[in-house]
PyMOL Python script that loads the backbone (N, CA, C, O; Angstrom):
from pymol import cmd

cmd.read_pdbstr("""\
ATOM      1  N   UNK A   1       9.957  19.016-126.680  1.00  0.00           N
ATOM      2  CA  UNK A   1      10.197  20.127-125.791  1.00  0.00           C
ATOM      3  C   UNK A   1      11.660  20.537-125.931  1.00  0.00           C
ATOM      4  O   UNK A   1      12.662  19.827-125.843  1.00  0.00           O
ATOM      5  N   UNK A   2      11.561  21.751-126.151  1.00  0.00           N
ATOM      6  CA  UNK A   2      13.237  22.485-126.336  1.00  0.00           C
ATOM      7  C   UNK A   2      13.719  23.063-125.096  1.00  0.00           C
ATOM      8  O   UNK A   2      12.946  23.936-124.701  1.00  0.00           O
ATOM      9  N   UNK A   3      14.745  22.882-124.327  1.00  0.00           N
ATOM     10  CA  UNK A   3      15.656  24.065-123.789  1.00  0.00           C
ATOM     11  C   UNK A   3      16.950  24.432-123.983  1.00  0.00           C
ATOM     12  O   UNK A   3      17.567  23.710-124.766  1.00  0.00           O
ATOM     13  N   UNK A   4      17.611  25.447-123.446  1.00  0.00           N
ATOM     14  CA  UNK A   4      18.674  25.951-123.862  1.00  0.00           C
ATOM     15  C   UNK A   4      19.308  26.355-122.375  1.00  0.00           C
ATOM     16  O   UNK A   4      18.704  27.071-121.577  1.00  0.00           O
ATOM     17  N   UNK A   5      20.685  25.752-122.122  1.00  0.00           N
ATOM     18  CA  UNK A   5      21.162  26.217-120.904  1.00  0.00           C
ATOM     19  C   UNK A   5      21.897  26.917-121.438  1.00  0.00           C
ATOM     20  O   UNK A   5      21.928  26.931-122.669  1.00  0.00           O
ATOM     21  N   UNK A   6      22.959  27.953-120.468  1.00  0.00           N
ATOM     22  CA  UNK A   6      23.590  28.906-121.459  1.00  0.00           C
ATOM     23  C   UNK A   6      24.891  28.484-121.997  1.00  0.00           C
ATOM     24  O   UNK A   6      25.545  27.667-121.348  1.00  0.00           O
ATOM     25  N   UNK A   7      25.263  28.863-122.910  1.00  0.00           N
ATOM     26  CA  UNK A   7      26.641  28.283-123.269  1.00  0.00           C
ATOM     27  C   UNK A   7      26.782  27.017-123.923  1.00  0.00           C
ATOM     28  O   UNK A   7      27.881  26.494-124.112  1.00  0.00           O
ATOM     29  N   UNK A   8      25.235  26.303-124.419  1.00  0.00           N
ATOM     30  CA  UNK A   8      25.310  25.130-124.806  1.00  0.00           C
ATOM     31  C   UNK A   8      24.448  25.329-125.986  1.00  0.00           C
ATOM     32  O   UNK A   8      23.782  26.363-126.029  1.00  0.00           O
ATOM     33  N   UNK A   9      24.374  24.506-126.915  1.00  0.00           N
ATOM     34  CA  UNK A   9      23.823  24.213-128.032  1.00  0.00           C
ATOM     35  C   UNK A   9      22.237  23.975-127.352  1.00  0.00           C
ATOM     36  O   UNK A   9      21.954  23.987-126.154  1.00  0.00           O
ATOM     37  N   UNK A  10      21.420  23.784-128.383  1.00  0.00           N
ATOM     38  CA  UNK A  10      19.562  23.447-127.781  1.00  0.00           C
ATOM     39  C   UNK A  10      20.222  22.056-127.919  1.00  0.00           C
ATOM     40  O   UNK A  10      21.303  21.684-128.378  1.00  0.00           O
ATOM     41  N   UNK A  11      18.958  21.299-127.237  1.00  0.00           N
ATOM     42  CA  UNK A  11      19.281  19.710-127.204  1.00  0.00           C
ATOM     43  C   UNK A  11      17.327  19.306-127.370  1.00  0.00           C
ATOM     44  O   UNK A  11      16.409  20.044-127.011  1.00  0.00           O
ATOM     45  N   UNK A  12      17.251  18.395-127.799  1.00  0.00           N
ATOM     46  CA  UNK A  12      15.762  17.977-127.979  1.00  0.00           C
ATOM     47  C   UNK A  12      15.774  17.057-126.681  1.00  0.00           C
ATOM     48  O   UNK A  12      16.749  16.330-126.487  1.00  0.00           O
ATOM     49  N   UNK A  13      14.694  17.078-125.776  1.00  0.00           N
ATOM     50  CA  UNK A  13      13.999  15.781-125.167  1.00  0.00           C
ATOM     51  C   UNK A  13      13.462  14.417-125.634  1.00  0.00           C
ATOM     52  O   UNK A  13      12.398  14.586-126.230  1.00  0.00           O
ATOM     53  N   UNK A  14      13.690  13.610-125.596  1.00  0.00           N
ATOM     54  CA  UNK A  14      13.500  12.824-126.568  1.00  0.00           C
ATOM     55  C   UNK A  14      12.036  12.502-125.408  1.00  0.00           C
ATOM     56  O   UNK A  14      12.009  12.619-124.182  1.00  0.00           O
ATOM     57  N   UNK A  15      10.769  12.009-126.506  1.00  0.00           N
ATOM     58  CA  UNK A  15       9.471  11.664-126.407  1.00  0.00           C
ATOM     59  C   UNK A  15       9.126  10.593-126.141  1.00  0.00           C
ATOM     60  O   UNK A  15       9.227   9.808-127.083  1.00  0.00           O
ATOM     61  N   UNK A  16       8.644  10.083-124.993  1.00  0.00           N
ATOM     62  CA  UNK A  16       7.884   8.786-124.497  1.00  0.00           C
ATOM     63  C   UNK A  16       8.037   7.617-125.487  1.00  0.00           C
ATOM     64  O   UNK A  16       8.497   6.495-125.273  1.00  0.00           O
ATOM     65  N   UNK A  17       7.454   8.241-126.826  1.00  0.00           N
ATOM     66  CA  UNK A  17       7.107   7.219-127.946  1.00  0.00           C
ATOM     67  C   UNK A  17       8.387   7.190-128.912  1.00  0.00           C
ATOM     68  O   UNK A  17       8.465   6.392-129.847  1.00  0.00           O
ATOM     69  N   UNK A  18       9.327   8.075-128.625  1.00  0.00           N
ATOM     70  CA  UNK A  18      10.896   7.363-128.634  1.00  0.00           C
ATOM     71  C   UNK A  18      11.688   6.242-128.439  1.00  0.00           C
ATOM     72  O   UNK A  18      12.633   5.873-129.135  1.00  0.00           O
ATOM     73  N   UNK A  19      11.149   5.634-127.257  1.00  0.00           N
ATOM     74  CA  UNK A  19      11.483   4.616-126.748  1.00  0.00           C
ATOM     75  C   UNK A  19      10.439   3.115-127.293  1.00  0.00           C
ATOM     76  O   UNK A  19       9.275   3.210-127.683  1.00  0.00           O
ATOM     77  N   UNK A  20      11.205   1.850-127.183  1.00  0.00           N
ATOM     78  CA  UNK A  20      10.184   0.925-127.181  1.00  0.00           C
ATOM     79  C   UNK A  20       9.403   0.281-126.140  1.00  0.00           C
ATOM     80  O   UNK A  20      10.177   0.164-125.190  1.00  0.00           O
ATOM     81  N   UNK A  21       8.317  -0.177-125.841  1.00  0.00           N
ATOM     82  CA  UNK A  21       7.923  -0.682-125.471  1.00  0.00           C
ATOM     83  C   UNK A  21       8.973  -1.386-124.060  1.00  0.00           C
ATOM     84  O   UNK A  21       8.787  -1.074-122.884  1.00  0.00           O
ATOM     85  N   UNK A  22       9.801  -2.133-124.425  1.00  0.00           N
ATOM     86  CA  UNK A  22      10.493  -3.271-123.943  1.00  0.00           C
ATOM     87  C   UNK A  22      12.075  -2.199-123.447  1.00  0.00           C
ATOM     88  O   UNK A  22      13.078  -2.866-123.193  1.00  0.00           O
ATOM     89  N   UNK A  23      12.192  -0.780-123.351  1.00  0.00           N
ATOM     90  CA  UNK A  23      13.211   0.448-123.483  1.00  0.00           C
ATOM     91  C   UNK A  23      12.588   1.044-122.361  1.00  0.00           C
ATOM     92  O   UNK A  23      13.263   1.317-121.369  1.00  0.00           O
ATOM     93  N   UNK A  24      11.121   1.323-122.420  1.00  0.00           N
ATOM     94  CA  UNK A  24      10.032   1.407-121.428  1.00  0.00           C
ATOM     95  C   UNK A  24       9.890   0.869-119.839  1.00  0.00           C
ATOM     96  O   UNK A  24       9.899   1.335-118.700  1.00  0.00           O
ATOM     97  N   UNK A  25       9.755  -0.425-120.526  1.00  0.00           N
ATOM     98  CA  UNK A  25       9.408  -1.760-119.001  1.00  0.00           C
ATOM     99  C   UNK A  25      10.993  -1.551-118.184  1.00  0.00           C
ATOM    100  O   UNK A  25      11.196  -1.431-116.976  1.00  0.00           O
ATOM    101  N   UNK A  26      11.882  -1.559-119.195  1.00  0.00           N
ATOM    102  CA  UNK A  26      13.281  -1.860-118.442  1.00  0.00           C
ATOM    103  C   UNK A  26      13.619  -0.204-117.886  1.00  0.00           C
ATOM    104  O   UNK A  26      14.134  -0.192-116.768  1.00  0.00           O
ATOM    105  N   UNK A  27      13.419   1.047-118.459  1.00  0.00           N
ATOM    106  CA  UNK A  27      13.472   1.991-117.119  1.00  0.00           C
ATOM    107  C   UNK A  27      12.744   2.799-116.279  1.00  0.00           C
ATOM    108  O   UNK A  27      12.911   3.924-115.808  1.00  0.00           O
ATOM    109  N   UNK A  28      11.501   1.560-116.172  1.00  0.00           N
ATOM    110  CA  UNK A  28      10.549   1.833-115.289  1.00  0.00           C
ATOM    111  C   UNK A  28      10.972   0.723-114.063  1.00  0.00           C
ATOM    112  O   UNK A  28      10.854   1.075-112.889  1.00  0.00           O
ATOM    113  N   UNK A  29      11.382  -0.394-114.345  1.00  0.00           N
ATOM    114  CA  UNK A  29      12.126  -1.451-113.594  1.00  0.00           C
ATOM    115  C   UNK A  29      13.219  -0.829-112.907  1.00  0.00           C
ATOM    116  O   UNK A  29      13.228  -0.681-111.685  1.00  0.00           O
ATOM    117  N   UNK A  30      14.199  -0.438-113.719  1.00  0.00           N
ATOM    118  CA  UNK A  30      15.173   0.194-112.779  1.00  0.00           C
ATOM    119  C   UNK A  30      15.015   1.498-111.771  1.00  0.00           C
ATOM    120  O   UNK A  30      15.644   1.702-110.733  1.00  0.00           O
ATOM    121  N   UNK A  31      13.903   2.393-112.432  1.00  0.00           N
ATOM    122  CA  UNK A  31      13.408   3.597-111.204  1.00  0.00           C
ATOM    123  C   UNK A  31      13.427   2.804-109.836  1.00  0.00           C
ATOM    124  O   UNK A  31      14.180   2.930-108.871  1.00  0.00           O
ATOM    125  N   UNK A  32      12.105   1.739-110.106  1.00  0.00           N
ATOM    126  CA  UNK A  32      11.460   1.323-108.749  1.00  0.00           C
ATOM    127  C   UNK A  32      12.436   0.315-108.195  1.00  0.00           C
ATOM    128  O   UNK A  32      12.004  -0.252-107.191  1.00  0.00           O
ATOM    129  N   UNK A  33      13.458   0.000-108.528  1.00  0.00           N
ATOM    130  CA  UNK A  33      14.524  -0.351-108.130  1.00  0.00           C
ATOM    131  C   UNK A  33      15.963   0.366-107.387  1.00  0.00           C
ATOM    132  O   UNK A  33      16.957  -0.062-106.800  1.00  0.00           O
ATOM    133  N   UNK A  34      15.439   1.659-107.781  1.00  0.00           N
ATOM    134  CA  UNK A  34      17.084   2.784-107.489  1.00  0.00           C
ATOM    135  C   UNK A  34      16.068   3.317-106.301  1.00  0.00           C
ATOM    136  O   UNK A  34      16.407   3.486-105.130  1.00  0.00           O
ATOM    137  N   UNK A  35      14.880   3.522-106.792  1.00  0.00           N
ATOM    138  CA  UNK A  35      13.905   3.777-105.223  1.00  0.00           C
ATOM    139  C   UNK A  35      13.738   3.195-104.069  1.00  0.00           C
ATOM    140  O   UNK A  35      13.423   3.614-102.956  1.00  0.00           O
ATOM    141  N   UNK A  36      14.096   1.750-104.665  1.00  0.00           N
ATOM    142  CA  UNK A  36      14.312   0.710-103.229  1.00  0.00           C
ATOM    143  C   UNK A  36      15.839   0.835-102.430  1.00  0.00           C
ATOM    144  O   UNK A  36      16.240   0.369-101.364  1.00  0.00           O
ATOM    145  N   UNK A  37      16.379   1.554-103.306  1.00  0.00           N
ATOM    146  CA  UNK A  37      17.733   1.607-102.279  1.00  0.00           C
ATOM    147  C   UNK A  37      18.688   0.849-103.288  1.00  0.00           C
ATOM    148  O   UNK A  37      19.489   0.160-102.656  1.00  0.00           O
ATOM    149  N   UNK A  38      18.845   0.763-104.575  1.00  0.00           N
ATOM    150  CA  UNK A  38      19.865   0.214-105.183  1.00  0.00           C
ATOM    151  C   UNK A  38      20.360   0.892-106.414  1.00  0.00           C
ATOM    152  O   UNK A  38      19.891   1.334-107.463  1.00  0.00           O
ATOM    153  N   UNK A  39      22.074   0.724-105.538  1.00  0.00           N
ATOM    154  CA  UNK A  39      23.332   2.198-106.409  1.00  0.00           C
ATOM    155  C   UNK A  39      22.184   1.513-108.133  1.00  0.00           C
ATOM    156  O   UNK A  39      21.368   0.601-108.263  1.00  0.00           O
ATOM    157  N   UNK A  40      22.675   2.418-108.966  1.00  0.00           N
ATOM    158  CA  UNK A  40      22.088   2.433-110.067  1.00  0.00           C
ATOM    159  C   UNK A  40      22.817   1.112-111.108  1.00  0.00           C
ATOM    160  O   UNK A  40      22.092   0.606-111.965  1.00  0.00           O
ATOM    161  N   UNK A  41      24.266   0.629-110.951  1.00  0.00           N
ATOM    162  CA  UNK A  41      24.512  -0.226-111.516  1.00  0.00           C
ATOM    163  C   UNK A  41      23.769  -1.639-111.159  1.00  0.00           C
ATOM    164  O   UNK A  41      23.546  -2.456-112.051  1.00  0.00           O
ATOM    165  N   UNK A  42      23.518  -1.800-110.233  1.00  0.00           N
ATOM    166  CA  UNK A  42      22.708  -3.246-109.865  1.00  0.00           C
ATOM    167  C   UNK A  42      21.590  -3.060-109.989  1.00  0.00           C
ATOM    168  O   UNK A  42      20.956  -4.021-110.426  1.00  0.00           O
ATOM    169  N   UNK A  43      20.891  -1.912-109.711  1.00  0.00           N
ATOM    170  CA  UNK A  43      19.380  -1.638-110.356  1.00  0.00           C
ATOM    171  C   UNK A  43      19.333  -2.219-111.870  1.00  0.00           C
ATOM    172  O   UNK A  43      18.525  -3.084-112.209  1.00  0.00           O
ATOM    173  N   UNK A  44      20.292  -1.643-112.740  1.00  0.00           N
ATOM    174  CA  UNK A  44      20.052  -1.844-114.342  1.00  0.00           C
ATOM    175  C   UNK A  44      20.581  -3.549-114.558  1.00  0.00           C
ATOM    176  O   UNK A  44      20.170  -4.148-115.551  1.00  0.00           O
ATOM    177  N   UNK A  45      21.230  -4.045-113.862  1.00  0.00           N
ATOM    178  CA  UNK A  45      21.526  -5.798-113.985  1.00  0.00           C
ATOM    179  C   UNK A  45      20.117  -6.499-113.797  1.00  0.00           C
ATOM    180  O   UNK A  45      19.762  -7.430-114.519  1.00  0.00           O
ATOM    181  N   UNK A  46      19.196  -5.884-112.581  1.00  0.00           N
ATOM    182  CA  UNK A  46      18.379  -6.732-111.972  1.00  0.00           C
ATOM    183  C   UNK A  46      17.092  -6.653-113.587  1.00  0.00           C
ATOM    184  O   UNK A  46      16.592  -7.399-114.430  1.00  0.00           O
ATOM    185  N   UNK A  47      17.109  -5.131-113.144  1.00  0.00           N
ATOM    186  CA  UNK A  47      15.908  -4.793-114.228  1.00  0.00           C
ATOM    187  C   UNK A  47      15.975  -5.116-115.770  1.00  0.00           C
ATOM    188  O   UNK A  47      15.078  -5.017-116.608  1.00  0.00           O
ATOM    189  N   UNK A  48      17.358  -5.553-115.924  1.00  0.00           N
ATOM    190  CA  UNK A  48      17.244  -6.108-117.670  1.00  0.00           C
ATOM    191  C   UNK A  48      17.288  -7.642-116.877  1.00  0.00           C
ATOM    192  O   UNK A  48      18.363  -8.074-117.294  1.00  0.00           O
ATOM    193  N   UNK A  49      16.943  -8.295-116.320  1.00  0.00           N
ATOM    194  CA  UNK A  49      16.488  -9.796-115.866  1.00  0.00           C
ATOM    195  C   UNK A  49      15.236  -9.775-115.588  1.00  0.00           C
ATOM    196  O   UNK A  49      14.766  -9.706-114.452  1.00  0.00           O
ATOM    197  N   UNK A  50      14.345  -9.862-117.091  1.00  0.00           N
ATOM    198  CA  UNK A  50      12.990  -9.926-116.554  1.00  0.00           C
ATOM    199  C   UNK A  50      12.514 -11.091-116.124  1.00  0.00           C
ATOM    200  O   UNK A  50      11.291 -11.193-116.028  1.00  0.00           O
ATOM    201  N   UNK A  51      13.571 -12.503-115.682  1.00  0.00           N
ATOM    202  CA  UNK A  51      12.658 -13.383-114.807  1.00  0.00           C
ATOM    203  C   UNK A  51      12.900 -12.824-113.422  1.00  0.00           C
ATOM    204  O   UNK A  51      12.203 -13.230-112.492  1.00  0.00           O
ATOM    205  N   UNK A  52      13.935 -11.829-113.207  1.00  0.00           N
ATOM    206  CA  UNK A  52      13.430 -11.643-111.593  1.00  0.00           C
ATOM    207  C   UNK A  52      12.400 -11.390-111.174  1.00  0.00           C
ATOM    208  O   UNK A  52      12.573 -10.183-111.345  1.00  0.00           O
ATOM    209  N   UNK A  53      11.043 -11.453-110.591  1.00  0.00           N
ATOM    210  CA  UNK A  53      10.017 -10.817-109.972  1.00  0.00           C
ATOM    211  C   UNK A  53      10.325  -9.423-109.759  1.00  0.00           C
ATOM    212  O   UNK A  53      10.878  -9.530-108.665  1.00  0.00           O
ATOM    213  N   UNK A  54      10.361  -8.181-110.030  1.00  0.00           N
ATOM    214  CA  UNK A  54      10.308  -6.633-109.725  1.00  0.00           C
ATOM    215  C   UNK A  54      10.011  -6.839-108.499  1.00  0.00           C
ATOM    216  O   UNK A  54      10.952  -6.561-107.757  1.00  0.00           O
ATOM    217  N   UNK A  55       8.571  -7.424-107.676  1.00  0.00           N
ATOM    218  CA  UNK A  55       7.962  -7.123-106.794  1.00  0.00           C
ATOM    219  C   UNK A  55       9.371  -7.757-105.073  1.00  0.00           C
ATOM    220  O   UNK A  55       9.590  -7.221-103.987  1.00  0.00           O
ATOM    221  N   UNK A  56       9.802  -8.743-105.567  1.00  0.00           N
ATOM    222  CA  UNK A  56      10.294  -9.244-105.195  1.00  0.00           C
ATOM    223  C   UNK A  56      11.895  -8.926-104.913  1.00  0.00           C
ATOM    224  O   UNK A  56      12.501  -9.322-103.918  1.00  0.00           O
ATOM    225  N   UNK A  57      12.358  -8.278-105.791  1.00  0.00           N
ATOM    226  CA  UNK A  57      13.956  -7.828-105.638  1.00  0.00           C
ATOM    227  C   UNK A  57      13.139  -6.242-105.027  1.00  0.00           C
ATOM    228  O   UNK A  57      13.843  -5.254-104.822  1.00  0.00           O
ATOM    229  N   UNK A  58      12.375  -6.222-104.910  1.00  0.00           N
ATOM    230  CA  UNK A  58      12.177  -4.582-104.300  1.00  0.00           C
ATOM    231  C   UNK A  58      12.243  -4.360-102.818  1.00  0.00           C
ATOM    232  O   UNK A  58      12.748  -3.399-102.237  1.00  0.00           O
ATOM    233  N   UNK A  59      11.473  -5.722-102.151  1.00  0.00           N
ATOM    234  CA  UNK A  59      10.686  -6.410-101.005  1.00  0.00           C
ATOM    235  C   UNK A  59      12.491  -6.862-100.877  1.00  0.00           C
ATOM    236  O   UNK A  59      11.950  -7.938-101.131  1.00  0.00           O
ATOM    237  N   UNK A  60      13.330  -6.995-100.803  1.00  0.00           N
ATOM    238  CA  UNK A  60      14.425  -8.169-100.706  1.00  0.00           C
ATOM    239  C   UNK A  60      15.567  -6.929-100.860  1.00  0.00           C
ATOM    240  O   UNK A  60      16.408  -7.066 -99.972  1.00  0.00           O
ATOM    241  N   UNK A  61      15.756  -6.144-101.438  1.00  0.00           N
ATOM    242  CA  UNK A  61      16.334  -4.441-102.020  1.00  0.00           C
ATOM    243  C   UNK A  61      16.411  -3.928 -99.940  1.00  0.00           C
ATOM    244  O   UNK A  61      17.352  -3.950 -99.148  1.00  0.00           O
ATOM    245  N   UNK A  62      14.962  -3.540 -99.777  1.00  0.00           N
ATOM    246  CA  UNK A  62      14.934  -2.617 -98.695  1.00  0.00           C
ATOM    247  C   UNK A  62      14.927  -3.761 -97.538  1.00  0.00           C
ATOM    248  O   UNK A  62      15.471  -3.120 -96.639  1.00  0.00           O
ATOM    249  N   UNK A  63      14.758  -4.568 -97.188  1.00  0.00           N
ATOM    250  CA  UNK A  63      14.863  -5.590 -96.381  1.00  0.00           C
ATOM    251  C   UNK A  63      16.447  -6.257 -95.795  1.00  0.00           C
ATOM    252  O   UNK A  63      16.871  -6.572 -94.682  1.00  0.00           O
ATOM    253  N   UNK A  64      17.059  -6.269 -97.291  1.00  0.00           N
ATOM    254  CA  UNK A  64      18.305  -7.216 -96.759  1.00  0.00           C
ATOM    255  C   UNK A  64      19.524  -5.984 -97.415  1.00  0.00           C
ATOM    256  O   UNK A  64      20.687  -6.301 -97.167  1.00  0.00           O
ATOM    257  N   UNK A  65      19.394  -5.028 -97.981  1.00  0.00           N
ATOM    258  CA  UNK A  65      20.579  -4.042 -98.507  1.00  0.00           C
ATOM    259  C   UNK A  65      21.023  -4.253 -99.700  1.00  0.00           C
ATOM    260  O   UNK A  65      20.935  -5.435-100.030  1.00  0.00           O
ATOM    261  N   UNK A  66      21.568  -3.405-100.650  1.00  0.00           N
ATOM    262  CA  UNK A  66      22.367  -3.649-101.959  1.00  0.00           C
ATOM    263  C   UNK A  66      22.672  -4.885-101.906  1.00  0.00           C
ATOM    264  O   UNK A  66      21.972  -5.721-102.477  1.00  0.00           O
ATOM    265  N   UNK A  67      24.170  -5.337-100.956  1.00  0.00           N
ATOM    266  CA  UNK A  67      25.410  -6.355-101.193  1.00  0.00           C
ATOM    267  C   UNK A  67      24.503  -8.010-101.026  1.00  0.00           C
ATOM    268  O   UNK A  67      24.648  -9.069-101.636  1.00  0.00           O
ATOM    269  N   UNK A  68      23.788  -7.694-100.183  1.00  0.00           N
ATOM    270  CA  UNK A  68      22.811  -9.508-100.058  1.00  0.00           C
ATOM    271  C   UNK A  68      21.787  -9.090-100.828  1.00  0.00           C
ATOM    272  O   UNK A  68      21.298 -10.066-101.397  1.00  0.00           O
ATOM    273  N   UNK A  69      21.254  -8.110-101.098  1.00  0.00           N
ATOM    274  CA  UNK A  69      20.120  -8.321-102.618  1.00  0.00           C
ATOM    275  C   UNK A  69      20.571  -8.612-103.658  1.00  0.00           C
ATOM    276  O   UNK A  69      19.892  -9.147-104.534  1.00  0.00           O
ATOM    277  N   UNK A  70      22.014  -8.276-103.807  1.00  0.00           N
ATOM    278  CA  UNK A  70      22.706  -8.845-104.840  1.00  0.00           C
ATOM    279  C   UNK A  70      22.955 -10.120-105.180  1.00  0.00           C
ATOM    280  O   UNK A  70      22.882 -10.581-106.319  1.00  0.00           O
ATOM    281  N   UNK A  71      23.299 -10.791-104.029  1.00  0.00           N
ATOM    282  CA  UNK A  71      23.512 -12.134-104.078  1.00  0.00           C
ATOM    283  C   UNK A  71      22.202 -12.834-103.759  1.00  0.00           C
ATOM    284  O   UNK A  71      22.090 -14.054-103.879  1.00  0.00           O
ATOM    285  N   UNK A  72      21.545 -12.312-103.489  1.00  0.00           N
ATOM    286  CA  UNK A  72      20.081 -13.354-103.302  1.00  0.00           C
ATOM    287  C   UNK A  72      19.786 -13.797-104.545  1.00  0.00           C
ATOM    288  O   UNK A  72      19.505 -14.918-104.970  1.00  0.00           O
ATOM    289  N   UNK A  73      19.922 -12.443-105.204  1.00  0.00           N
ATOM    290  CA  UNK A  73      18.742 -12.052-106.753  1.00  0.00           C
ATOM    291  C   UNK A  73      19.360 -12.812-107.615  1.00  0.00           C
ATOM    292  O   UNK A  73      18.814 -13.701-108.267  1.00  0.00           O
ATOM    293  N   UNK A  74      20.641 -12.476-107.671  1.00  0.00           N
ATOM    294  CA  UNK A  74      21.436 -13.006-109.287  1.00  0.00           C
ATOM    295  C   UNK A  74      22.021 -13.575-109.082  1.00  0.00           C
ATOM    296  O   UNK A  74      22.706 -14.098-109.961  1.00  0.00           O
TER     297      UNK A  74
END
""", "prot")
cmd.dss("prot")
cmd.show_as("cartoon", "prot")
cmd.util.cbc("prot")
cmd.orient("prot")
């Protein structure tokens, strides 16, 4: 898919099947993580730690806040 804002060069979208597999899991991890309430840098720490439980730093995210989900998790 192409667009063009004005004043800028076209830029390509890069395609689902761009990414790997394992490029995939990790920013689908961090969405449902920045959705639970976490700034985006500790989202991407938690979510490239795939022994954290997802289900679990999410449940622990909206429950206890960024600064103690932080320290619970990692």
């Amino acid at each position: 898919m192409m667009f063009k804002r004005p004043d800028e060069p076209q830029q390509q979208i890069p395609d689902l099947e761009d990414f790997s597999p394992d490029d995939r899991v990790y920013g689908w991890r961090t969405r449902v993580l920045v959705f639970a309430g976490a700034p985006l840098h500790l989202a991407e720490k938690i979510a490239h730690d795939r022994s954290i439980d997802l289900h679990r730093a999410e449940r622990v995210m909206k429950a206890a806040g960024p600064e103690l989900a932080e320290r619970i998790l990692l």
